[in-house]
C-alpha positions as CSV (number, residue, x, y, z in Angstrom):
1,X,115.3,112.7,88.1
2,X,113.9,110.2,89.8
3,X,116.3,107.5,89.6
4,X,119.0,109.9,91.0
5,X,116.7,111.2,94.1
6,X,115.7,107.5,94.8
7,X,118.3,105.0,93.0
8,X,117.4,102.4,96.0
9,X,114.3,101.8,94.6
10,X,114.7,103.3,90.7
11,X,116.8,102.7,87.9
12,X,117.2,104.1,84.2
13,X,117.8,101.3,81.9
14,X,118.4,101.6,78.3
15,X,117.0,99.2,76.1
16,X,118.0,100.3,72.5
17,X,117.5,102.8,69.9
18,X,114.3,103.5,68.1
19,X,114.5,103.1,64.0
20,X,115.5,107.5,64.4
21,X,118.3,106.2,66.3
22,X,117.2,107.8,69.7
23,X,118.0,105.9,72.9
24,X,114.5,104.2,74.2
25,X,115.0,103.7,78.1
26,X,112.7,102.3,80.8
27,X,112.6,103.0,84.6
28,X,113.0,99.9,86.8
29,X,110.8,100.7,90.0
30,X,111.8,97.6,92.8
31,X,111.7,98.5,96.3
32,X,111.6,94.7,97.7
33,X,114.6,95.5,99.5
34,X,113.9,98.8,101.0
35,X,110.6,97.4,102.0
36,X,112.0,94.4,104.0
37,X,114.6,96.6,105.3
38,X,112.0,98.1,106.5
39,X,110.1,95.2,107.7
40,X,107.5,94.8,105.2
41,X,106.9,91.2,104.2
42,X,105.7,90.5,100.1
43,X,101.8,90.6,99.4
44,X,102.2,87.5,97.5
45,X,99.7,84.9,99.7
46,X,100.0,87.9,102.8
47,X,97.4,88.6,105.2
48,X,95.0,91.5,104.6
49,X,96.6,92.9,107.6
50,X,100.4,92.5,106.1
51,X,98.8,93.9,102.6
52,X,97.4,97.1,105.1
53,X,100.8,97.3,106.3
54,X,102.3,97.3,103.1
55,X,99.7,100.1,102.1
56,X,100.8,102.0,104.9
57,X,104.6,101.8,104.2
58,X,104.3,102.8,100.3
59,X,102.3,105.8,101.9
60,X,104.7,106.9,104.2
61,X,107.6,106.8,101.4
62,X,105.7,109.3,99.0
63,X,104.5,111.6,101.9
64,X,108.9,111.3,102.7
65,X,109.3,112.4,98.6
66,X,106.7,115.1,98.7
67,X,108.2,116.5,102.2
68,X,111.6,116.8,100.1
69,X,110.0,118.4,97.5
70,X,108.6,121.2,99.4
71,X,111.8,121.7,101.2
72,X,113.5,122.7,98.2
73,X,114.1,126.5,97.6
74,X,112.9,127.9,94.1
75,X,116.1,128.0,93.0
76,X,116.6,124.0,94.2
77,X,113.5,123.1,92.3
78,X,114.3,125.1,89.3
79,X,117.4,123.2,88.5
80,X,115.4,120.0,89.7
81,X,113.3,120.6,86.6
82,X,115.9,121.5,84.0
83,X,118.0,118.1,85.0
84,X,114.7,116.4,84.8
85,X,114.2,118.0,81.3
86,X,117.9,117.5,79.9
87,X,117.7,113.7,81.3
88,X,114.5,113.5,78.9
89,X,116.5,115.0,75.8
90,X,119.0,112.4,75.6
């Protein structure tokens, strides 16, 4: 799940029930602090270079998830899936 593989920048939050009684939740994506711990300034009013820069940082951290990805073992990615899938049931 992704919240659990990345919970400094994603978190599951419920929000209610639908009318079926069934738990509605929403994942919270924020990685302001992880980028200015990493030395990425806000686009808000930025340069084109500091937006570049920015571009270049949210790169690097999905090239770091896929690279964990394809270090798992079948097995690892297996079970990846099924928590994935019994996260999505509740």
């Amino acid at each position: 799940m992704i919240a659990k593989e990345f919970p400094e920048v994603a978190k599951l939050k419920s929000i209610g029930t639908t009318w079926k009684d069934r738990k509605l939740k929403v994942l919270e994506l924020d990685a302001r602090k992880l980028m200015k711990s990493k030395g990425v300034k806000a686009i808000e009013g930025s340069s084109d270079k500091d937006k570049a820069n920015h571009r270049v940082a949210l790169v690097a951290a999905q090239d770091e998830a896929q690279k964990k990805v394809e270090e798992m073992t079948q097995e690892e990615l297996l079970e990846h899936n099924e928590d994935n899938m019994r996260v999505e049931d509740n």
